[in-house]
N, C-alpha and C positions, 0 to 999 in steps of 0.2 A: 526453436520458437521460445518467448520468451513471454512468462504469466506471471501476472502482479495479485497480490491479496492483503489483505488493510481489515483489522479485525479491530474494535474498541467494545469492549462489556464491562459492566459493574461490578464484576467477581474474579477476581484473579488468581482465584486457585480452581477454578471453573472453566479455564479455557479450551480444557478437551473436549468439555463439554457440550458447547456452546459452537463448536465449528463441526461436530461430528453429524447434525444434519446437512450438510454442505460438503461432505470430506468430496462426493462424486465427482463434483464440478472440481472440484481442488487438481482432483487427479495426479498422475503417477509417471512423471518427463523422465524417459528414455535417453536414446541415443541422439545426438545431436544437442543437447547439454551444455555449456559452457563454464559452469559455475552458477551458486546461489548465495544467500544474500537473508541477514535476517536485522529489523534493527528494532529495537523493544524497550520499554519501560519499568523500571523495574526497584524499588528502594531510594525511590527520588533521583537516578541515576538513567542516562540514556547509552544505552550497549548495543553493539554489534557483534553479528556473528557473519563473516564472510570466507566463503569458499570460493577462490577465482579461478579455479579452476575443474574441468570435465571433471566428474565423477565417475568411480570403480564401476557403481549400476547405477539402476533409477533412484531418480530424488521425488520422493515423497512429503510432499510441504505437510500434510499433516501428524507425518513422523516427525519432520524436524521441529517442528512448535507445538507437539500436543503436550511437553513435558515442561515447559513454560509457567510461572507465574507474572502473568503479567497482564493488564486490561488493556493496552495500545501498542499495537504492530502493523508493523509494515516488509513487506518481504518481495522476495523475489528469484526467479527459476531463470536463467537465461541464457541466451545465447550471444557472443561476443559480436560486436562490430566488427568487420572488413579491418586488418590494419589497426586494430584496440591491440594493447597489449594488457595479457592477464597477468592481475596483478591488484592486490586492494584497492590503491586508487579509483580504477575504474568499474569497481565492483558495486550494484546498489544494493541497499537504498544508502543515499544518504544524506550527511547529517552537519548541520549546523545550530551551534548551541542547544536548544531543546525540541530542533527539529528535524524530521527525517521527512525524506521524500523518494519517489522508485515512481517508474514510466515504463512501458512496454509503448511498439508501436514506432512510426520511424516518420522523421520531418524532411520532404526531396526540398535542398537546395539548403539546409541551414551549413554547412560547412562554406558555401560559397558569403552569407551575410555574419557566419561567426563574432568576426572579429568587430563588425560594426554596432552586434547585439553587444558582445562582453564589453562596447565603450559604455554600456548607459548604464553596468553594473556599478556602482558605488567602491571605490578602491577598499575600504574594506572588508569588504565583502566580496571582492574578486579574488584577493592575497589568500581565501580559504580555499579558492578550487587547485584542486590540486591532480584530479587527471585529465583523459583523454577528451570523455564521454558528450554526449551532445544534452543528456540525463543530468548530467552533473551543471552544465552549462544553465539547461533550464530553471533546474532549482534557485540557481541564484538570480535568475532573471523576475522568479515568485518573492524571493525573499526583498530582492530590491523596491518591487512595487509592494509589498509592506513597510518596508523600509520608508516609502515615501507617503503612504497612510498617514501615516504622522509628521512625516518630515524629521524623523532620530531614528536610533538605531534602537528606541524603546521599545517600540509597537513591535518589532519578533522578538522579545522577551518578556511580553504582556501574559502571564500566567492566566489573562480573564480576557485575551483576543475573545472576538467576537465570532461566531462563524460567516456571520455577513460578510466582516472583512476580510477574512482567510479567503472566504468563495470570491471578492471583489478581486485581490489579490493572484488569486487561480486566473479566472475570467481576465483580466489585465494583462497577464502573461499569455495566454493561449491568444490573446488578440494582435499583441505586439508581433509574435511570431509568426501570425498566420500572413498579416500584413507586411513582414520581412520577405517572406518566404513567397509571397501570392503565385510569382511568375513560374514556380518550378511546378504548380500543382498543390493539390490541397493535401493535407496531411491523416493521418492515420495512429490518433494517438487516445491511449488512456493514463491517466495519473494521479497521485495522491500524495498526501502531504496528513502529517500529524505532528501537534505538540507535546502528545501526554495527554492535555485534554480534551480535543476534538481532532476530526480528522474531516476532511475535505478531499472529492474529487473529482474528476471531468471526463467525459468521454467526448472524443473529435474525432470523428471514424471509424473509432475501435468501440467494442461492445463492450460495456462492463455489467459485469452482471451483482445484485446483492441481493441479502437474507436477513430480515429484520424476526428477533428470537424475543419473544415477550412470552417467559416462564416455561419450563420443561415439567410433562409429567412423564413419569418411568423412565428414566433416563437412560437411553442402550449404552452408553459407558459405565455409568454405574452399576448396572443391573448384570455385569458379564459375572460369573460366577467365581471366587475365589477357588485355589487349586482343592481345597479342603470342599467346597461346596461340591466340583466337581466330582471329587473321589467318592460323595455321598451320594452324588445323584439327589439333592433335596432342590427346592424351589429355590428360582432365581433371587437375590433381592430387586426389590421398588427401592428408589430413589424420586423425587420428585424435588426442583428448582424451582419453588415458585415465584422466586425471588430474581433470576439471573434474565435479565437484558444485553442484546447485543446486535451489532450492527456486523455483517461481514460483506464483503465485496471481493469479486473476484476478476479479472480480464485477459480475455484468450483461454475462455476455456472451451473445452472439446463437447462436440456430439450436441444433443437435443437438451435445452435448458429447462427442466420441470420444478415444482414446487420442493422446497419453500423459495426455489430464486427467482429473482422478478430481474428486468430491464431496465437498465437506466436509459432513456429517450436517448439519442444524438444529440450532442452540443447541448447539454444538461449538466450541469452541477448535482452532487449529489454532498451535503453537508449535516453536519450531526454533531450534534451540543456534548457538553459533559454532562447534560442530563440525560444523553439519549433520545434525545428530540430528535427525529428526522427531516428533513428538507429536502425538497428538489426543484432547481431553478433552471430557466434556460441561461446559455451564457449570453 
């Protein structure tokens, strides 16, 4: 099974911080694993970390990103496609120029309308995809109706996008697809996209869940005992955030959803400024 997570906060040397009320829902993928998938911001620069391949044991998303600086990611745990072959390419999230994007969740019949979607991609922006994935296809189907936002190839390297039109963008895409795809059934999908400074996402079947963080007091990261505390047996330290803001989102996570995660509605945009502003629209 395959679980998508999209974190943006104010503090980037904070990030353990700030996801470790949420680590449960994150959870801890087993067997059946395909590879995962990390892609981040980080010194003005957009980086990847991918594994395309099974894992020795479980992968733990909040092990692989709690050592992180960085306030925008995007990641992912997953299982391959029928016939994908593993291999970076096909690995998400990802990423064009200062954008990444990752989807969980599966579209019946897009490989039959493929090739009639990838004609209304914009040729340079088709010469970037470079694997198998129906994920990777998507992406540029978001980027293309940004692309046409403006009518240039400006509006995805607009550092002050709007989240309006990232989310129009999103919505535009999930619309094109769903109306390719109608006759095979409706689809089953969550996904997200980020610049560095907002991120945007959809849910169309699939559940996404998120956790809005405004200020931490006692911090259970902070507050775990140095070896020296422990060998004293003296009181924990307090830490307290009152500063750190963050958005996390998670989809396909396991078991009973409790606080602090809430529900994104079905067929609802969920988008979020580089102020940390939150939104939610229908698409």
């Amino acid at each position: 099974m395959s679980r998508l997570f999209a974190y943006i906060g104010n503090d980037p040397d904070r990030l353990r911080c700030a996801l470790h009320p949420g680590r449960a829902l994150m959870g801890v993928e087993g067997p059946g694993t395909d590879g995962w998938g990390i892609g981040f911001y980080q010194g003005g620069e957009v980086l990847l970390r991918r594994r395309p391949k099974p894992p020795e044991g479980a992968v733990d998303f909040y092990q692989l990103v709690s050592e992180l600086a960085t306030d925008v990611l995007i990641g992912e745990v997953f299982s391959a496609s029928a016939g994908t072959e593993s291999k970076s390419e096909n690995t998400p999230p990802y990423r064009f120029r200062s954008w990444l994007f990752a989807d969980c969740g599966a579209i019946p019949g897009f490989g039959a309308v493929r090739e009639s979607l990838l004609a209304t991609i914009p040729d340079v922006l088709r010469r970037n995809i470079r694997g198998q994935t129906d994920t990777e296809q998507l992406f540029h189907l978001f980027l293309a109706h940004l692309w046409s936002l403006s009518r240039s190839a400006g509006k995805i390297d607009d550092a002050l996008i709007s989240t309006h039109d990232a989310g129009r963008a999103l919505a535009k895409t999930i619309e094109q697809v769903g109306t390719a795809t109608a006759s095979h059934g409706p689809s089953a999908l969550a996904m997200a996209a980020a610049n560095g400074r907002i991120l945007v996402a959809a849910s169309v079947g699939k559940p996404i869940h998120f956790y809005r963080l405004i200020g931490m007091r006692d911090c259970p990261v902070c507050r775990e005992p140095t070896p020296q505390e422990r060998e004293l047996s003296g009181p924990h330290r307090t830490s307290h955030h009152d500063h750190l803001r963050s958005v996390v989102l998670a989809a396909n996570g396991y078991g009973a959803v409790a606080a602090p995660w809430e529900e994104l509605p079905d067929r609802h945009l969920l988008m979020v400024s580089r102020e940390l502003e939150l939104s939610i629209q229908p698409l």
